[in-house]
N, C-alpha and C positions, 0 to 999 in steps of 0.2 A: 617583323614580329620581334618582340623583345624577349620572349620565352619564359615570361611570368604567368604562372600558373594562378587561377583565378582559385579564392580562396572558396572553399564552402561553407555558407551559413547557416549554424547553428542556431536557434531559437532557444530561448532559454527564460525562467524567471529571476528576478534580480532578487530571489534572498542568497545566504549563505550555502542554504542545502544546496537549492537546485542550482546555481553557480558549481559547488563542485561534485554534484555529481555528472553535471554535462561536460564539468571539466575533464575530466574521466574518458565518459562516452568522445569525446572531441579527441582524446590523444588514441585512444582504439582506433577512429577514425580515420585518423591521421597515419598511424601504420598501416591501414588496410590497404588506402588510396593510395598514397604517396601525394596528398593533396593537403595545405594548410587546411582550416579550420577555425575560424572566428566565430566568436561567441557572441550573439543578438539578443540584447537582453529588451526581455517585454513584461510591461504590466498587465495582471490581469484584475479581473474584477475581484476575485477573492482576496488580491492583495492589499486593495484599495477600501475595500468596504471591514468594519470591524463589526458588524455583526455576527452574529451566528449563523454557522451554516447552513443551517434548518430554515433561517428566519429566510436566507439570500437564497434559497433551493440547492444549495448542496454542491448537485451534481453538474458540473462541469464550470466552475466558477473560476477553478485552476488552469483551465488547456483552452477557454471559447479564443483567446485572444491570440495565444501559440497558431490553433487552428486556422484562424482567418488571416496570421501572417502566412501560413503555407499556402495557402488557397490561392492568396493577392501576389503571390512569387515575392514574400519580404524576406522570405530563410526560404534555405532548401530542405531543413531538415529540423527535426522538434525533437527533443527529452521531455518525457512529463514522468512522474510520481504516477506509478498504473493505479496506485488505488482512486486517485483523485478523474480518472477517464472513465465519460458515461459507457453503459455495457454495450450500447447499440454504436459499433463500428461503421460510420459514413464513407461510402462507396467512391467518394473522391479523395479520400487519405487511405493511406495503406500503413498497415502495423508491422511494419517492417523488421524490427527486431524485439524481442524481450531476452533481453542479456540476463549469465545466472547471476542470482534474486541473490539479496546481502540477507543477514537475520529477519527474519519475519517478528519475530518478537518483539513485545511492548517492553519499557523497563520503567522502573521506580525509581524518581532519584528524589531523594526525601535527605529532609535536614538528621544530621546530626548521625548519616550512614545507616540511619533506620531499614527495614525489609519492612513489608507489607502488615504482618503481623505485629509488630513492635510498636506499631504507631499508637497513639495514647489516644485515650478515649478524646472523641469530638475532632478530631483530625481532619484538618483540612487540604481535602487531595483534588488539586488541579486539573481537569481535562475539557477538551473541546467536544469531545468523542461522547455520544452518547452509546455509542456501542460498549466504550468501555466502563461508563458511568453504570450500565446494566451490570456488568461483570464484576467491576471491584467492589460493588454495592450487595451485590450475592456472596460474593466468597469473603464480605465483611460478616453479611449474618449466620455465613457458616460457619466462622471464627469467633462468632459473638464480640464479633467490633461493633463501634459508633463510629461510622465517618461522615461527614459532609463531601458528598462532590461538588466542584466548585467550576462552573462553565468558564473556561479560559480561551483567548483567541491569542495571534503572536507566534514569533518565530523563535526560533529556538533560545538563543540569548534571552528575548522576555520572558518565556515560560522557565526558565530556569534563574533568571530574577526574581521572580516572586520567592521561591524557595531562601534565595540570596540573602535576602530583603527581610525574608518571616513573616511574610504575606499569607504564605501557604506551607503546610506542614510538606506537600510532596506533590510534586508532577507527576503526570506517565504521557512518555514519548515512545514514538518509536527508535528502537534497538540501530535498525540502518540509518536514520539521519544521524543520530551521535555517532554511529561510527563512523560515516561518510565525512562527516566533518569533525575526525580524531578526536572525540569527545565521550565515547564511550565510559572512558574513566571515572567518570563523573556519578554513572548510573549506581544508586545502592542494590539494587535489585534488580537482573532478567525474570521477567513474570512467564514463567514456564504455560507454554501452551493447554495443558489440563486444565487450567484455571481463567487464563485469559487467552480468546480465540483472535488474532489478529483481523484487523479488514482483511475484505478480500484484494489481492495481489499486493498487501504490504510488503514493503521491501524489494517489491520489485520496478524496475523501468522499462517505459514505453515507447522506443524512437518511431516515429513517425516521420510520411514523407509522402508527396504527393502521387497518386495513385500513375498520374502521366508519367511517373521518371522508373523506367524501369530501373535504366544502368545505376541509379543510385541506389533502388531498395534491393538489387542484386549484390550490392558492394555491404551495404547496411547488414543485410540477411546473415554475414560471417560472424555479428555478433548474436545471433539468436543459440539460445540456447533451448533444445526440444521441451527439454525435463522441466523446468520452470516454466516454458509454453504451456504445454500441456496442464500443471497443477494451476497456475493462474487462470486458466481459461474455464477448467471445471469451476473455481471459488468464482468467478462473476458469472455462470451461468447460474450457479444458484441465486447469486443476487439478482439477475435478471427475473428468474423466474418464481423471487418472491417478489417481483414490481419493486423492490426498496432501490431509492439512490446511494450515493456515498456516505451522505450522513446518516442513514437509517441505524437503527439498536442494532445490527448483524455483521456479527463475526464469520469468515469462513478461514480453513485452511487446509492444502492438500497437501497429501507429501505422500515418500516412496518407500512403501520399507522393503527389508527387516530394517532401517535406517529411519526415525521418526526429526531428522532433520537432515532438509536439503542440502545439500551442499552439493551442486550440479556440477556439470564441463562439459566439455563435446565427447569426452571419452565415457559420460558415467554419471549416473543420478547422484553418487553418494561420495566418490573421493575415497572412498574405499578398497575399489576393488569388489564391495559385494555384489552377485545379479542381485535384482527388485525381481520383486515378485505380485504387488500388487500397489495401485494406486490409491490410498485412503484419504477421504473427503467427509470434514468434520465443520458442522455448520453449527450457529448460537445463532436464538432471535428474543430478544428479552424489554423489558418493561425497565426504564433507568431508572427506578426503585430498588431493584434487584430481587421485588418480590418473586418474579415469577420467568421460569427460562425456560425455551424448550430448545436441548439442545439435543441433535442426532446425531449420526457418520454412516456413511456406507462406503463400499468400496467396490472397484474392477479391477479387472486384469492387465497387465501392460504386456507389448509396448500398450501405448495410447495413440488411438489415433484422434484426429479435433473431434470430430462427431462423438467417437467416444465420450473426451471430457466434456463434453456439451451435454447429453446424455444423461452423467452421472450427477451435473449440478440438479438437472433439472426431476431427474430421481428422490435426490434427496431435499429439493426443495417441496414436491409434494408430500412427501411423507411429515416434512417440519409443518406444513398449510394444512395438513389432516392432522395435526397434535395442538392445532391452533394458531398455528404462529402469527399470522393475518392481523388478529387482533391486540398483538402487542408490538405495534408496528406504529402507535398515534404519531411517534416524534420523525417517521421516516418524509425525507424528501420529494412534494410532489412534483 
């Protein structure tokens, strides 16, 4: 024996984001085990096809190919983006970790350091998301804006070319990939949660890993973090149980207060120091016109247990399907 320790393989997709955010997960990894850590990079269909999500069915366009390398034994282990993973969990991967969740927040980054409100009539703002085309398209005509939403595909670089370029008055990305890949700076505006509801499990990650390997979703498990568990898992049971995929008009997001942003650890929801006292779960389902939104929240008690957050999605997603929500669903993922 030569005493080379056989490296572990990572599954990963080959843009910028998910490069380093498994870069990331892989060096966690790496201290946990005492084990290298190489990085397997795979195409999936959503990065290959440039259509619309909606047009490709959305939900799982980003992880089918991760998946089936885990499955075939080509990685022993997956990162994906949790919002981009469909809600129904396959009994031969295990969801081994959801480390704490980066900003959940969407941001504006619009030419010439604009905020949302500034933007001149007829403005032209960038998104993939028809969740958030709902959204910025309402809190225009609460502002008595003119904007155009403008369907955009591309990775981060392109989506912030168009801006570059003066293709488009303003993007909106999400808060965690520009920060993930030190680009935050960039953003003219965090679009605060009251106004736009993130997907559900934005900002946070999903390792996966095959349901056979105990010893490794044992080792994986040290990066799970409860508090981001538990809020992630309420925001997709409501997506679950309003039948929408990823691409669907629907915002969700949970958090803990007196604290109305996460900031988790193993010690503690908030970084604080404060006890939580309750778990709030605030759901949008809207019409990408922006004509028309039904947006609720409810809340429970912590701790949380899964049932729990299972539970309160699914609470608050009949109360959104008794206000209507159902029918302002045309653009969701079948």
């Amino acid at each position: 024996m030569n005493g080379t320790i056989t490296p572990l393989r990572l599954g990963t997709r080959r843009s910028q984001l998910a490069m380093a955010q498994s870069g990331q997960v892989a060096e966690a990894v790496r201290r946990i085990t005492g084990r290298p850590v190489e990085l397997v990079e795979i195409t999936t269909f959503g990065d290959v096809s440039r259509a619309a999500l909606a047009q490709i069915g959305g939900t799982g366009v980003f992880v089918t190919a991760l998946r089936d390398a885990l499955l075939a034994g080509e990685i022993d282990f997956a990162v994906h983006s949790l919002k981009d993973l469909p809600t129904a969990q396959p009994e031969e991967l295990n969801l081994a970790a959801v480390p704490v969740r980066e900003d959940p927040r969407d941001v504006l980054v619009a030419r010439d350091g604009l905020r949302f409100e500034e933007l001149p009539r007829g403005a032209r703002v960038g998104t993939g998301s028809p969740r958030r085309m709902a959204q910025l398209n309402a809190w225009a005509r609460q502002l008595g804006l003119e904007i155009e939403t403008v369907p955009i595909r591309g990775n981060i670089d392109t989506r912030l070319g168009f801006v570059a370029k003066g293709e488009l008055d303003a993007v909106v990305l999400a808060a965690a990939g520009l920060n993930r890949i030190g680009r935050i700076g960039e953003a003219t505006q965090h679009l605060e949660t009251d106004m736009v509801l993130p997907a559900p499990g934005q900002g946070a990650l999903a390792i996966e890993c095959a349901s056979t390997n105990a010893p490794l979703a044992a080792a994986l498990a040290e990066l799970d973090d409860p508090y981001t568990r538990a809020a992630v898992t309420a925001e997709r049971s409501l997506l679950a149980a309003l039948e929408a995929g990823c691409s669907a008009p629907v915002g969700a997001l949970a958090d803990f207060s007196p604290s109305s942003r996460l900031r988790s650890s193993r010690g503690g929801p908030n970084g604080d120091g404060q006890a939580v006292t309750e778990l709030r779960l605030r759901g949008v389902v809207g019409t990408t016109d922006g004509s028309t939104l039904v947006q609720l929240s409810t809340t429970g008690p912590v701790p949380v247990s899964h049932q729990d957050a299972l539970a309160l999605g699914r609470e608050l997603a009949a109360e959104m399907l008794d206000k209507g929500a159902a029918g302002l669903m045309g653009e969701r993922a079948l």
